[in-house]
C-alpha positions in Angstrom: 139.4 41.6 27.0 138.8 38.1 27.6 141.0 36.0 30.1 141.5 33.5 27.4 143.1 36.4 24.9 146.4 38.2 25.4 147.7 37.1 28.2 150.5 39.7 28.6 147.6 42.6 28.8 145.5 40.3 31.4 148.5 40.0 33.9 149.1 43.8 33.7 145.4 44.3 34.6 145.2 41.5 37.2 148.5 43.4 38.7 147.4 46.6 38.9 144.1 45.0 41.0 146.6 43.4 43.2 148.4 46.5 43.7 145.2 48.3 44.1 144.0 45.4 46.7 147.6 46.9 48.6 146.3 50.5 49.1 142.9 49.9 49.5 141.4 47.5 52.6 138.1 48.0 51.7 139.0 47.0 48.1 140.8 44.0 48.7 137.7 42.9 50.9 136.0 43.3 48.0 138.3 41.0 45.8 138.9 38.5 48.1 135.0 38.2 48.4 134.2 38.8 44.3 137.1 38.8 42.4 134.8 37.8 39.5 132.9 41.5 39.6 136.3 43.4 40.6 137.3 41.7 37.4 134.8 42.9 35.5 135.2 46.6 37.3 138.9 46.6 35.4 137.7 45.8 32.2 137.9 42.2 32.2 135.7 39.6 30.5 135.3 36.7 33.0 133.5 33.0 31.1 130.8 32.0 33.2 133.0 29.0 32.8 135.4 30.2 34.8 135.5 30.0 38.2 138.0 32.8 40.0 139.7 32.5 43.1 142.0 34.3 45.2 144.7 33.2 47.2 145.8 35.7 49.8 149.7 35.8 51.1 150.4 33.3 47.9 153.0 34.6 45.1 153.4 34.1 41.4 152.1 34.7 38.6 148.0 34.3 37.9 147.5 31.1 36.5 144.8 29.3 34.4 143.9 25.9 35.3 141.5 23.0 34.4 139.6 20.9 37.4 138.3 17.7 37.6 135.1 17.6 35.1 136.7 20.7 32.9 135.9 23.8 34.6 138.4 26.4 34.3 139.7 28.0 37.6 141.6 31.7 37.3 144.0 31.6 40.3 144.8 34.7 41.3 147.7 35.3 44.1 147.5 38.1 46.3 151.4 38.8 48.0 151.2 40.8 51.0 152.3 44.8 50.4 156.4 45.2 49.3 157.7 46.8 51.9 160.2 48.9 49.8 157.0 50.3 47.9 155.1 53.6 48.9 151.3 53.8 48.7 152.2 56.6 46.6 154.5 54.8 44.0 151.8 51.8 44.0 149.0 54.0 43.7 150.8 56.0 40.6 151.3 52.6 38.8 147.6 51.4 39.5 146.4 54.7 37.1 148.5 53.8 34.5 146.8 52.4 31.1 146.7 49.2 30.9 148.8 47.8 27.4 151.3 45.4 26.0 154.6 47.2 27.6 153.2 48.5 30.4 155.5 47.4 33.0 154.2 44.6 35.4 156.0 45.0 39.1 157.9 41.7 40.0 155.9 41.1 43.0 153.1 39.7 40.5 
């Protein structure tokens, strides 16, 4: 899927990297450093036209957003870990398919 098309699916996915990016050090290393490629990992079609960044301790929702000479910046926010959350309850929800009612946590 491509981050222009249903956008309901794409925050599901980005969510379950975010929650992923909770369990997994070595992972969130990973998308703090590439989120582009971790993107494409989860299925994701990312433009070459646009650029990805990831804000660490930030909230809300991703966001799509148009810079100065018109390239397209994916803003993703990465909260820090819920503290009423297990690994085990995030790490059940980060198996689960990705689809149009698939229930995105309100931490994202």
């Amino acid at each position: 899927m491509k981050l222009t098309e249903n956008w309901k699916t794409l925050e599901t996915a980005v969510a379950q990297v975010v929650a992923k990016a909770w369990i997994d050090d070595e992972f969130r290393k990973r998308f703090v450093s590439a989120p582009r490629e971790i993107l494409r990992e989860a299925g994701l079609v990312v433009e070459d036209f646009v650029n990805v960044v990831v804000n660490q301790g930030s909230t809300g929702a991703p966001a799509l957003k148009t810079a100065d000479g018109g390239a397209m910046i994916y803003e993703i926010n990465l909260p820090a870990k819920p503290t009423d959350l297990t690994d085990a309850q995030i790490g059940s929800w980060v198996q689960e398919a990705v689809s149009d009612d698939s229930p995105v946590p309100a931490c994202c």
